[in-house]
C-alpha positions, 0 to 999 in steps of 0.5 A, spaced: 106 391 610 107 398 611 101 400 616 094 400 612 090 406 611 083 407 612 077 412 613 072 414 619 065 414 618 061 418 624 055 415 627 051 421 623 054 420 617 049 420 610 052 414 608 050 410 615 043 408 614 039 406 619 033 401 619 029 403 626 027 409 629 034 411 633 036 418 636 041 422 635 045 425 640 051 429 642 056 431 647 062 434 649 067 430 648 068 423 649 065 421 642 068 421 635 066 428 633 061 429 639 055 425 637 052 418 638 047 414 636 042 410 640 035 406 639 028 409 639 024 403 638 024 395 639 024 394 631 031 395 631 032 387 633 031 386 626 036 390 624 039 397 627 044 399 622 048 398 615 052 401 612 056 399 604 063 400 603 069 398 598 075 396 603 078 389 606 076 390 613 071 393 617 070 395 625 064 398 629 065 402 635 059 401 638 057 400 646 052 396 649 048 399 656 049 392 659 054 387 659 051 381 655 046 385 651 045 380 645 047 385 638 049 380 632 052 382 625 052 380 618 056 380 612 053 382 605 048 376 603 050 372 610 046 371 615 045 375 622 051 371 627 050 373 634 056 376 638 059 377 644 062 382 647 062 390 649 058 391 642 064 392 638 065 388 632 072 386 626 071 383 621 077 381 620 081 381 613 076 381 608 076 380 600 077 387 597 072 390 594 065 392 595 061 390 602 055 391 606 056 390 613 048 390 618 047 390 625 042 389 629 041 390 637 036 388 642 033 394 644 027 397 649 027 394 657 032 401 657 037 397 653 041 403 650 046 402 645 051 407 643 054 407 636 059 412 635 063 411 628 065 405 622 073 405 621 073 402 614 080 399 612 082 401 604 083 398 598 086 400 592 078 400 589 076 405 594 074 412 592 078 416 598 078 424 595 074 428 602 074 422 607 076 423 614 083 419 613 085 415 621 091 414 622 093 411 630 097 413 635 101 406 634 102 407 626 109 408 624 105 414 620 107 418 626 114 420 628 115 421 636 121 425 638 124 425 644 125 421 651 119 421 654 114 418 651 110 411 653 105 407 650 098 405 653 093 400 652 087 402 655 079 398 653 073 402 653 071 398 660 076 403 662 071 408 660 065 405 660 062 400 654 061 405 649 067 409 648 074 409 649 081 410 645 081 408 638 086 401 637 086 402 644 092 404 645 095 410 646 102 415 647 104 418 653 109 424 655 110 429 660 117 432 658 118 438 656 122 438 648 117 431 646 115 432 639 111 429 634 111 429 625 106 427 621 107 427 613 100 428 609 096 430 604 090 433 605 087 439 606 085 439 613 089 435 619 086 434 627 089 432 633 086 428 638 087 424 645 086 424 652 083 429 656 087 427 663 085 433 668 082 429 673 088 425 673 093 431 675 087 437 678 092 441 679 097 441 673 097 442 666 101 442 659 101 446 653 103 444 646 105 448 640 104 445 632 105 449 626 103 445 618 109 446 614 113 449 619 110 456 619 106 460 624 105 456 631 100 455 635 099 454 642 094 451 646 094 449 653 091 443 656 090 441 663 085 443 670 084 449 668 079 446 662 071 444 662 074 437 662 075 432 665 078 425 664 075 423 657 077 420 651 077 423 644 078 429 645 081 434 639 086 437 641 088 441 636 085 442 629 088 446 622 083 447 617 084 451 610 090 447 607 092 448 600 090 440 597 097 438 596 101 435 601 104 437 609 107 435 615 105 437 621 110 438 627 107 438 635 112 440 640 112 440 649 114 446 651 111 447 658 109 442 663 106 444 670 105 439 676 107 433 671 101 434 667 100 428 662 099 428 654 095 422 651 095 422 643 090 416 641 089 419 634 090 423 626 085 425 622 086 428 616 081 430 610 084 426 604 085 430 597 087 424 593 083 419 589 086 412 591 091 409 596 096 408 590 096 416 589 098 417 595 103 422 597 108 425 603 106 419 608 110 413 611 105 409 609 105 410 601 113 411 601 114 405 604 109 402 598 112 406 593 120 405 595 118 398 595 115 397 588 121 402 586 126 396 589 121 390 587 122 393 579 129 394 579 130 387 583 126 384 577 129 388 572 136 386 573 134 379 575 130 378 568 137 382 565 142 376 568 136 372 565 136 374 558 144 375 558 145 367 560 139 366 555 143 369 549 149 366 552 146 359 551 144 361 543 151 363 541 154 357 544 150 353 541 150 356 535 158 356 534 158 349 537 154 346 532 157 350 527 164 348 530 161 340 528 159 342 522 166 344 520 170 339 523 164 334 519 165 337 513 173 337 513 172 329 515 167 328 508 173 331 504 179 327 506 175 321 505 173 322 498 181 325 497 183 322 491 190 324 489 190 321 481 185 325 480 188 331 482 194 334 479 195 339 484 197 335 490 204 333 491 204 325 491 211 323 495 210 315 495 205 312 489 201 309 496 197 313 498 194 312 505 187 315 506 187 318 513 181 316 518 175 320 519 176 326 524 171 324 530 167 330 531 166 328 538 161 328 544 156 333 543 158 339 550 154 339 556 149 344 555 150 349 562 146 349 567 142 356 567 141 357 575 134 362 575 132 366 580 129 363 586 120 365 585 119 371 590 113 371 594 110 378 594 104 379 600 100 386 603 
């Protein structure tokens, strides 16, 4: 399928709702929209958080404060399944449709988690109008310009347990003339990725990004910022957007030191009511030029159909129109009698009666070669 879309919900969102004592933290940085939450009492075994959404897949961004703390999840009317790992969690594909998802943690002891966002994976049924739409550095959606540019695989153990790159991965470059596109339909659109001063201290690089091809904007990241080596970083964000669709253009045009540039993710407010309204994306063209390219197969393919179809009738029609003639003209010269017909001309006063006129073997009805069934898939 062309890449999926899905939305974003911060650990603070109205919609997450908490069933223990928990404490809200924010920070600089490092955390989707620089907020976290953690637990506040040891209630929250029984049940930390959940949250209800239309989609097909969920995944929580969740870190534990010690590797091998017990947290465990459940699905709708399940039962609570223990889990393994940094206190991450995926679904995997689910049926689309309405679902909640809850998680609960062993908390106290001075075991603090960390719960930093839901990402939800969209389905035809979700309400999308005013959701923070995440579109992965990884995504085809996005359109790298330029020679420099290099993929990265990074965990949240390159971090710590409790944050990292979203996906996991992300696009790197420090050569001058590298760009990006990405098409939109929005109101607002934000850039975000790695804050790497602490890997070059004495370098920097700057970028300009215009919506729309209109007025640009420079920004310049490096050493010289109040930030160190850390994950989701905002790097540029465009507010005030008419709710129609744009595109966003980021260029390179300095580099100090081979200062490096990591883009992890998109986000943008949605303004449309479902996936399929979709506009001015790589996801929805893809969805649209392929239903385009599945109605104009199926026409022409159920076109061929019903001319070989009539092709059939017509033939058989006048096939047996053809033997009705021929069995009617036989019936005829049987019952001939030329003594009781004055018109016919009788040369010799034997008369021989003609044999009936075989109408012959009825014809091999053509074969109609249908076209094959086409599987259709996500």
């Amino acid at each position: 399928m062309s890449d999926s879309v899905s939305y974003i919900v911060d650990d603070q969102d109205a919609d997450i709702e908490y069933l223990c004592d928990v404490t809200h933290q924010e920070v600089i940085q490092s955390y989707y929209n620089n907020t976290w939450t953690t637990t506040a009492s040891s209630d929250c075994q029984a049940g930390w958080f959940k949250y209800t959404f239309t989609g097909s897949r969920v995944r929580v961004r969740a870190g534990l404060a010690r590797w091998g703390q017990n947290y465990r999840v459940k699905l709708d009317d399940g039962e609570y399944k223990i889990q393994t790992g940094q206190g991450e969690y995926d679904s995997g594909v689910l049926t689309p449709g309405e679902h909640t998802i809850s998680y609960a943690v062993n908390s106290g002891n001075n075991l603090y988690p960390a719960f930093d966002f839901i990402a939800v994976t969209a389905s035809e049924d979700t309400k999308m109008r005013g959701r923070t739409v995440i579109t992965d550095d990884a995504s085809g959606d996005v359109k790298y310009r330029g020679n420099g540019w290099s993929m990265s695989n990074l965990t949240v153990a390159t971090f710590d347990y409790a944050t990292g790159p979203y996906q996991e991965s992300s696009h790197w470059t420090s050569t001058v003339g590298d760009s990006l596109e990405f098409a939109f339909t929005g109101d607002s659109v934000a850039l975000y990725g790695i804050n790497a001063a602490a890997m070059q201290p004495l370098g920097n690089i700057t970028i300009e990004y215009a919506v729309d091809g209109g007025a640009a904007h420079t920004h310049r990241i490096g050493s010289d910022s109040t930030h160190t080596t850390i994950p989701m970083a905002q790097l540029l964000q465009v507010n005030g957007l008419s709710s129609t669709s744009h595109t966003l253009t980021m260029n390179v045009t300095d580099v100090v030191n081979a200062y490096p540039l990591a883009i992890d993710f998109i986000a943008y407010n949605a303004t449309y009511d479902s996936i399929s309204d979709m506009t001015g994306s790589a996801s929805s063209s893809g969805r649209k030029h392929s239903s385009h390219i599945g109605a104009i197969v199926g026409g022409v393919l159920g076109g061929l159909v019903f001319v070989a179809l009539a092709g059939l009738f017509l033939y058989v029609q006048n096939n047996r129109r053809r033997r009705r003639v021929q069995t009617r003209s036989s019936t005829i010269r049987q019952r001939f009698d030329p003594q009781l017909d004055a018109k016919v001309h009788v040369p010799t006063p034997s008369i021989t009666v003609p044999r009936p006129v075989s109408s012959g073997t009825s014809p091999t009805s053509p074969t109609m070669q249908y076209p094959p069934d086409r599987k259709t898939g996500f």
